[in-house]
C-alpha positions as a Markdown table, in Angstrom:
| # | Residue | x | y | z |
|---|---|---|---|---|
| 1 | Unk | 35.9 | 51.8 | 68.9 |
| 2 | Unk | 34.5 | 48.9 | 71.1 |
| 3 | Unk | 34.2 | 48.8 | 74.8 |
| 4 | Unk | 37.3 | 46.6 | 75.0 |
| 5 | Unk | 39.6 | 49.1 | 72.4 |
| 6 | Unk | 38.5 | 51.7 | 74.9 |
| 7 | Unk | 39.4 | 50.1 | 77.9 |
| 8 | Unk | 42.7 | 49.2 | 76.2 |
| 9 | Unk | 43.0 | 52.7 | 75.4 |
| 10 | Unk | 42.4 | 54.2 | 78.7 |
| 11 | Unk | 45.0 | 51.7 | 80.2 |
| 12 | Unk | 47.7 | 53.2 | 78.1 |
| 13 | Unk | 47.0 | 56.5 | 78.8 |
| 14 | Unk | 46.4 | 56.3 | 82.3 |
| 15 | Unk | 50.1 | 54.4 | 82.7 |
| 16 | Unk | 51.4 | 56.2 | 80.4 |
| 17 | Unk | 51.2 | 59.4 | 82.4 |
| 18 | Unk | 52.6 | 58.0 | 85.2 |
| 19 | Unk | 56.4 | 59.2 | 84.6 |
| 20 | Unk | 57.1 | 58.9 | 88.3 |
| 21 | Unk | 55.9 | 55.1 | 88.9 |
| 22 | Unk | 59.0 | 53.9 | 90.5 |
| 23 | Unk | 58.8 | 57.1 | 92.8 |
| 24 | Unk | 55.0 | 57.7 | 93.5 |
| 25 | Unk | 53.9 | 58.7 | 96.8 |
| 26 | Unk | 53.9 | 55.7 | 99.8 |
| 27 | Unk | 55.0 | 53.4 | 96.4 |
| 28 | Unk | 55.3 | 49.9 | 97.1 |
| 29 | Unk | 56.2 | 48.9 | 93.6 |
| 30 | Unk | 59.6 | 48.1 | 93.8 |
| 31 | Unk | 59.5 | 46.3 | 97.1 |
| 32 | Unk | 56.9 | 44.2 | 95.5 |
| 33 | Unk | 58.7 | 43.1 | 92.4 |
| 34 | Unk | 61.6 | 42.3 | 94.6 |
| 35 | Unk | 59.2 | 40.4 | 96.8 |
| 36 | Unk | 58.0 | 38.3 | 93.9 |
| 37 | Unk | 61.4 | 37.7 | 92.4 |
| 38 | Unk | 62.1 | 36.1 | 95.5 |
| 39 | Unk | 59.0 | 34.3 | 95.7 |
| 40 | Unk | 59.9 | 32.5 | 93.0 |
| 41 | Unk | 63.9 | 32.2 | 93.3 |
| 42 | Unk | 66.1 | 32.9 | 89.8 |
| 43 | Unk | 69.2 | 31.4 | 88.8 |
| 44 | Unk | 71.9 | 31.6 | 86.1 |
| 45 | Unk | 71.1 | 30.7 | 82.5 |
| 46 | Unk | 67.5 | 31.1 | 82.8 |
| 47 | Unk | 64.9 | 32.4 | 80.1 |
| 48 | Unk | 62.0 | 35.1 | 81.8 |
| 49 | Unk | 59.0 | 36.8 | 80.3 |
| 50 | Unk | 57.8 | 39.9 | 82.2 |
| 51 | Unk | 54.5 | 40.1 | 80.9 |
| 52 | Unk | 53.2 | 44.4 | 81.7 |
| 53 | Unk | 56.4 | 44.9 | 82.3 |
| 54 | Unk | 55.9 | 48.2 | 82.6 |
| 55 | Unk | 59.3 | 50.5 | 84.0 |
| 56 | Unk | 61.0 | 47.1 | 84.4 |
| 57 | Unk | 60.8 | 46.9 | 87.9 |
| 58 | Unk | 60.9 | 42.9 | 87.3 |
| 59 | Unk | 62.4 | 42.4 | 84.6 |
| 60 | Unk | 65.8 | 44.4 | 85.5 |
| 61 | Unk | 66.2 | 42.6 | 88.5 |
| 62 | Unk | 65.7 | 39.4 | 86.7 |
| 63 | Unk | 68.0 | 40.3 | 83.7 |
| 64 | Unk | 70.9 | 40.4 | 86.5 |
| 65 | Unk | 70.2 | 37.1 | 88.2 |
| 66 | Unk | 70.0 | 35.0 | 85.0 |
| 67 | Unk | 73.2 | 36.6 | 84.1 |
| 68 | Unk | 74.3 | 36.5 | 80.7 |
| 69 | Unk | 73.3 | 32.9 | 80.2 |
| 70 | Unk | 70.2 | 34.1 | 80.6 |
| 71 | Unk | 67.6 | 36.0 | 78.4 |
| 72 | Unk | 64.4 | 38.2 | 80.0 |
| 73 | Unk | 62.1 | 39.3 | 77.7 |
| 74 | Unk | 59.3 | 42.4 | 79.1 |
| 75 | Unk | 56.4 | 43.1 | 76.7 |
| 76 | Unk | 54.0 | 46.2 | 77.5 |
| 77 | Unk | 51.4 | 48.0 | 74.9 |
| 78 | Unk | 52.5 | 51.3 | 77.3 |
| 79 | Unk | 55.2 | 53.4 | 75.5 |
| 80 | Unk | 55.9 | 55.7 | 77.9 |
| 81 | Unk | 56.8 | 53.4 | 80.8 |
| 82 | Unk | 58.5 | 50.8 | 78.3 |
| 83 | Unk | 60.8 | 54.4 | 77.3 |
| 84 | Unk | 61.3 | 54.5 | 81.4 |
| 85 | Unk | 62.0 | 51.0 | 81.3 |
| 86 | Unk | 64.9 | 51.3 | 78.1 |
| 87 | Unk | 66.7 | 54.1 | 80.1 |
| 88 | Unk | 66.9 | 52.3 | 83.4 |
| 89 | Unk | 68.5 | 49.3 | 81.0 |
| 90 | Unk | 71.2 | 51.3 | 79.5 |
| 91 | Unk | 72.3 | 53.0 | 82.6 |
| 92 | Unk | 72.2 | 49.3 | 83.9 |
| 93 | Unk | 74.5 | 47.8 | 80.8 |
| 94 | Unk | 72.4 | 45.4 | 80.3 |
| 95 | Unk | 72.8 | 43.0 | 77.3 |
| 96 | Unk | 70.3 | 40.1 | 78.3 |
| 97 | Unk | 67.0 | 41.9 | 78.2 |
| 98 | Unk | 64.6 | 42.8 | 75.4 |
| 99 | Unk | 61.3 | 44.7 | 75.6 |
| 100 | Unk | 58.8 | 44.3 | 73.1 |
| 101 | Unk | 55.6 | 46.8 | 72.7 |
| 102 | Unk | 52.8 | 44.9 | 71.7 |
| 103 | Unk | 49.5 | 43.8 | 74.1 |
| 104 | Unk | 50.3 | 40.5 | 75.4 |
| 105 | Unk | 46.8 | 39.4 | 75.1 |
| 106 | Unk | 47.1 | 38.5 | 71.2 |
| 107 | Unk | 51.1 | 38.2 | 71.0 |
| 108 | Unk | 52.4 | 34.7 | 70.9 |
| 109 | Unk | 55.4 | 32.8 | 71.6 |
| 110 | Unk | 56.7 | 29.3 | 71.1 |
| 111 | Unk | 55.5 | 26.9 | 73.5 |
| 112 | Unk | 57.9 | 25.8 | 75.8 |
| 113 | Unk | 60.2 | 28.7 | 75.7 |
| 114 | Unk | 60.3 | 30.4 | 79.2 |
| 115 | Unk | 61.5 | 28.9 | 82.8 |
| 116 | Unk | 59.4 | 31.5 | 84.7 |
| 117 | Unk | 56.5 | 33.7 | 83.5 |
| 118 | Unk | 56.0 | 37.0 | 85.8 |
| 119 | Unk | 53.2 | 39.2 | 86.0 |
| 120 | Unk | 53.7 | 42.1 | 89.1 |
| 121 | Unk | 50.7 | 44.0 | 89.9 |
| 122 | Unk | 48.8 | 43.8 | 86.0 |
| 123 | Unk | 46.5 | 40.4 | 85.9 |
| 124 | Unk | 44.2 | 42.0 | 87.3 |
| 125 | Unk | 43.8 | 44.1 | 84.3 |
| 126 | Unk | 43.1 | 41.4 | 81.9 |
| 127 | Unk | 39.5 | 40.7 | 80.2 |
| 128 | Unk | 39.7 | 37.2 | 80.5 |
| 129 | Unk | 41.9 | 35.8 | 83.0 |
| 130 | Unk | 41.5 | 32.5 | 82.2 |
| 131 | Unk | 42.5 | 32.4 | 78.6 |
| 132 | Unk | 45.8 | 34.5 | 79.7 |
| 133 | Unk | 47.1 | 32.1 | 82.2 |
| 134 | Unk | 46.3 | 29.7 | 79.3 |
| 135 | Unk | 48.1 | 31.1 | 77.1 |
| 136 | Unk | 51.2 | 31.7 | 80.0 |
| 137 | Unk | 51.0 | 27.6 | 80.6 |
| 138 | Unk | 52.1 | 26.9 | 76.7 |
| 139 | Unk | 55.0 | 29.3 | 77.1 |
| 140 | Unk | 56.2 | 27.8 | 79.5 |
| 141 | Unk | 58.7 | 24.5 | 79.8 |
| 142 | Unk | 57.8 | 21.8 | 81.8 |
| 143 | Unk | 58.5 | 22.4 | 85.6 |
| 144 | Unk | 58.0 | 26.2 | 84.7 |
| 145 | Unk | 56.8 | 28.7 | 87.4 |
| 146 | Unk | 54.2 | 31.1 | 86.6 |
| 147 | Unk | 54.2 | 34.0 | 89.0 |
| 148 | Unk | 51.8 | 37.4 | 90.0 |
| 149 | Unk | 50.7 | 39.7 | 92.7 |
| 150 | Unk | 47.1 | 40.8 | 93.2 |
| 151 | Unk | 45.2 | 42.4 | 95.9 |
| 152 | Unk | 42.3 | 40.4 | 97.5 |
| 153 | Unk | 38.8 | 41.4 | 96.1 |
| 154 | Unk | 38.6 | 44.4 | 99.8 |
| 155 | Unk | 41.3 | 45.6 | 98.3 |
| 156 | Unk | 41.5 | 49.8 | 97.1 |
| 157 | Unk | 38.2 | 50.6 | 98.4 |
| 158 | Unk | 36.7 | 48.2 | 95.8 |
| 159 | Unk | 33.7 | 47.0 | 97.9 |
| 160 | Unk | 32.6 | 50.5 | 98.7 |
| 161 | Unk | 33.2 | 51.6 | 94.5 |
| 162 | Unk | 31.1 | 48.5 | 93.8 |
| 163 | Unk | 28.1 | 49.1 | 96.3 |
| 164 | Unk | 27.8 | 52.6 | 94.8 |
| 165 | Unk | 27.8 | 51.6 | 91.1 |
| 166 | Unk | 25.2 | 49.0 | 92.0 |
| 167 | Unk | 22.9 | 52.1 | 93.6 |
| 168 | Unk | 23.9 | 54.3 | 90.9 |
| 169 | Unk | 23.1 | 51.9 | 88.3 |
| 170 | Unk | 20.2 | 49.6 | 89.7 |
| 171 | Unk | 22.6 | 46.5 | 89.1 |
| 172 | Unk | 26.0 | 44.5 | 90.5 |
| 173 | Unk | 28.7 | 45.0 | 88.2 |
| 174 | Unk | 31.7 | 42.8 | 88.6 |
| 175 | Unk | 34.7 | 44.6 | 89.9 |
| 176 | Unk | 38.6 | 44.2 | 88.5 |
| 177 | Unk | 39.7 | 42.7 | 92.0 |
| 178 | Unk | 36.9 | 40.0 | 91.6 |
| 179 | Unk | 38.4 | 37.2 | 89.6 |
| 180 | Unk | 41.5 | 36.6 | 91.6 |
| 181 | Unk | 39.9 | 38.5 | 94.9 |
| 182 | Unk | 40.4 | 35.4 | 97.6 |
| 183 | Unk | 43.4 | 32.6 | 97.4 |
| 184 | Unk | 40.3 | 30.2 | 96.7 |
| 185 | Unk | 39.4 | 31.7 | 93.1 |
| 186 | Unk | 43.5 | 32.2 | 92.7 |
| 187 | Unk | 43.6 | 28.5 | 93.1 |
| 188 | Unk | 41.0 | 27.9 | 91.4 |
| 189 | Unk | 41.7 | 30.0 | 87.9 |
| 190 | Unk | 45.4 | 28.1 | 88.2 |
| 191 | Unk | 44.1 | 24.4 | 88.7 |
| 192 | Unk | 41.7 | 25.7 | 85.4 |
| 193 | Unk | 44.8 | 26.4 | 83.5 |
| 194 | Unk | 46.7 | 23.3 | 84.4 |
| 195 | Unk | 49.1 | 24.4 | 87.1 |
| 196 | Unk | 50.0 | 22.9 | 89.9 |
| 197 | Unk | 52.1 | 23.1 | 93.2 |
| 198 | Unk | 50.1 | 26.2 | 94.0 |
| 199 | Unk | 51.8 | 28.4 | 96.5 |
| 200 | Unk | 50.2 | 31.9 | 98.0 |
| 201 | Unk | 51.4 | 34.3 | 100.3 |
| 202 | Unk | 49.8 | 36.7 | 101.7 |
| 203 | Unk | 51.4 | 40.5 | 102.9 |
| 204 | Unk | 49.3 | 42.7 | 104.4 |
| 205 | Unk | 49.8 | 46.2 | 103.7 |
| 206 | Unk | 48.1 | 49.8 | 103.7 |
| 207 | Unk | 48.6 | 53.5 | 103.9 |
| 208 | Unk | 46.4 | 56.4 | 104.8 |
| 209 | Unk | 45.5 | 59.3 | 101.7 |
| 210 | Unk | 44.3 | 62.6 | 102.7 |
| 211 | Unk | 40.3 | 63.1 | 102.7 |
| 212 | Unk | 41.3 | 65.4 | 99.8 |
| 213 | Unk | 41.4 | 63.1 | 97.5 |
| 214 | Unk | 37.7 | 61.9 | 97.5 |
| 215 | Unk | 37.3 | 62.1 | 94.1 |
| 216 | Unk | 37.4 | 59.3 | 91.2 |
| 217 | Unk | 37.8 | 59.9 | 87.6 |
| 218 | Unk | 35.7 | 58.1 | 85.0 |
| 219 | Unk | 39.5 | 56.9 | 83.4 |
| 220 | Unk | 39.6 | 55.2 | 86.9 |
| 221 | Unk | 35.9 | 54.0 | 86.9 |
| 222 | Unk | 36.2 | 52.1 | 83.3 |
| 223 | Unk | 39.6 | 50.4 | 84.8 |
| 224 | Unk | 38.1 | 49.0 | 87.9 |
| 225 | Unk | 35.6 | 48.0 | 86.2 |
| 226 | Unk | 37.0 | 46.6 | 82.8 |
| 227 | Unk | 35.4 | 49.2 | 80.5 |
| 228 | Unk | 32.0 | 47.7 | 81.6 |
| 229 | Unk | 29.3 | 49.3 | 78.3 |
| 230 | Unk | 27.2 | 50.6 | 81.3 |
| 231 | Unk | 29.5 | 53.1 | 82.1 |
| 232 | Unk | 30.0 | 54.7 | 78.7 |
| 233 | Unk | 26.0 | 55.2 | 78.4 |
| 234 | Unk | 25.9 | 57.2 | 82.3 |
| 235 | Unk | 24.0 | 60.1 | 81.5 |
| 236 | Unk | 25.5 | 63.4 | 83.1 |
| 237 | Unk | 23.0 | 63.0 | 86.2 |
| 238 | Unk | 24.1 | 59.9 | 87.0 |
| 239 | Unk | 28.1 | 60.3 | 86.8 |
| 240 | Unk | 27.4 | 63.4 | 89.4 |
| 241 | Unk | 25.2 | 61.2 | 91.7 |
| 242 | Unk | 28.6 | 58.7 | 91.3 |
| 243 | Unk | 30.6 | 61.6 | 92.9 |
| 244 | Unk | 28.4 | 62.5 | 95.1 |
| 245 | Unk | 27.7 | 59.0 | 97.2 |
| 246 | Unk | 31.1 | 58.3 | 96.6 |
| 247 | Unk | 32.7 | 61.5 | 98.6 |
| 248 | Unk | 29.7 | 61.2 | 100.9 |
| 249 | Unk | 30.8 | 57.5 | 102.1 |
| 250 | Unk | 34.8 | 58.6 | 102.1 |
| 251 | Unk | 34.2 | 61.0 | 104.5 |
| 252 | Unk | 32.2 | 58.5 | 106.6 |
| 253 | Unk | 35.6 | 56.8 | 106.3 |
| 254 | Unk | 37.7 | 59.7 | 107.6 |
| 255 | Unk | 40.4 | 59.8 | 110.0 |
| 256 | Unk | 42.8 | 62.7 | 111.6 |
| 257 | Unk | 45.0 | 60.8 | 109.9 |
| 258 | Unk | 43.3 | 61.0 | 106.5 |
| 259 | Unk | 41.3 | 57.5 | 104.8 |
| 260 | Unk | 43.0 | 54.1 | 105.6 |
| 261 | Unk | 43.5 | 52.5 | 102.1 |
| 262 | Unk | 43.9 | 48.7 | 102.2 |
| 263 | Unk | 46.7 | 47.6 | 99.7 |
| 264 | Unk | 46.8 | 44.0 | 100.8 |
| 265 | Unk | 49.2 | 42.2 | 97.8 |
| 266 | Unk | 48.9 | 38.3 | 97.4 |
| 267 | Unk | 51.6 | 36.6 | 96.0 |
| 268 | Unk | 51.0 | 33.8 | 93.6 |
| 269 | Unk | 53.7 | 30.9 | 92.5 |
| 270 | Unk | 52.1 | 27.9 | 90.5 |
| 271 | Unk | 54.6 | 25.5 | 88.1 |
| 272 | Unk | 53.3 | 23.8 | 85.3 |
């Protein structure tokens, strides 16, 4: 298995055990695909692709505003949130939505066949960014919206994580929040792609965890860093020196209140 299957791998599992997304703890994930819905603005007869769609969080809501003029297709390579996802949709009656399983990095559609490509809260988690909004501009008709959320690159404690792995491994490894990190490099990705009419918004958010919860797993280390290959050679004494300067600087960080986590969401419209 390469670096990349791995990575893939780990993303399914680590979403895939996540049977409470709509519900977890100080969740802002339905407030933020209602957000970008909005962002974007929806009307009757349209045709959507939810691209992670994940429990369906955008693509339900969509479904109803396009009516049944309207078609909204979700694809996710997660079973277990796409099985969240079907439920919600039969309890809904919904007859205008499909979800397909399959990664959306090598499945295809016809070019020119969507109004409005969404992506809530998952482009981060692409290899290459790039070649995805790419591919997202050929799907897309003329005067089509592409829109996503993403936190700036301070985001989820990603500075500290990276200033650890660069003492822990002698070297600067890029971090998942990088790419898209500032509205500059949003811009810029977009104007790579083709897109125009670039619109961002900014909503500042956060919420404190408890100092308990110091602790990251090596599933969440390969995420935030893209299943970088120096992270599946860490020898044993290295992973524990991880943990160690990483608990050491979050209780550095600590409040009565517990650690202030900065979830910080940009919202990103662009039309082709």
């Amino acid at each position: 298995m390469t670096d990349l299957d791995n990575y893939k791998q780990q993303l399914r599992e680590f979403y895939g055990s996540r049977t409470t997304y709509d519900h977890e703890k100080d969740t802002r994930h339905p407030l933020e695909a209602k957000l970008l819905i909005e962002f974007v603005g929806l009307h009757s007869g349209q045709k959507i692709l939810d691209v992670a769609t994940g429990t369906g969080l955008v693509a339900i809501p969509a479904a109803e505003k396009v009516g049944s003029e309207g078609y909204v297709i979700g694809i996710d390579m997660t079973p277990g949130m796409l099985h969240q996802a079907r439920l919600k949709i039969a309890a809904a009656k919904l007859q205008n939505i499909e979800l397909i399983e399959a990664d959306a990095e090598y499945f295809n559609f016809s070019d020119r066949s969507f109004d409005v490509v969404f992506c809530c809260e998952a482009i981060v988690l692409f290899p290459d960014i790039l070649t995805i909004l790419q591919k997202w501009y050929r799907f897309l008709k003329p005067e089509g919206f592409v829109a996503f959320t993403c936190p700036p690159e301070t985001a989820i404690m990603a500075s500290l994580q990276k200033s650890i792995c660069a003492k822990v491994l002698g070297v600067s490894v890029p971090h998942i929040l990088e790419p898209l990190g500032t509205p500059e490099k949003c811009r810029n990705l977009l104007n790579q792609a083709g897109f125009r009419d670039i619109e961002i918004k900014i909503e500042p958010s956060g919420r404190y965890r408890p100092l308990s919860d110091n602790r990251l797993s090596m599933t969440v280390i390969n995420i935030n860093f893209k299943g970088n290959p120096l992270f599946s050679k860490l020898s044993e004494e290295q992973l524990n020196q991880f943990q160690v300067e990483y608990e050491a600087e979050i209780e550095k960080l600590a409040t009565d209140r517990g650690i202030w986590m900065d979830t910080t969401k940009f919202f990103v419209r662009a039309r082709k």
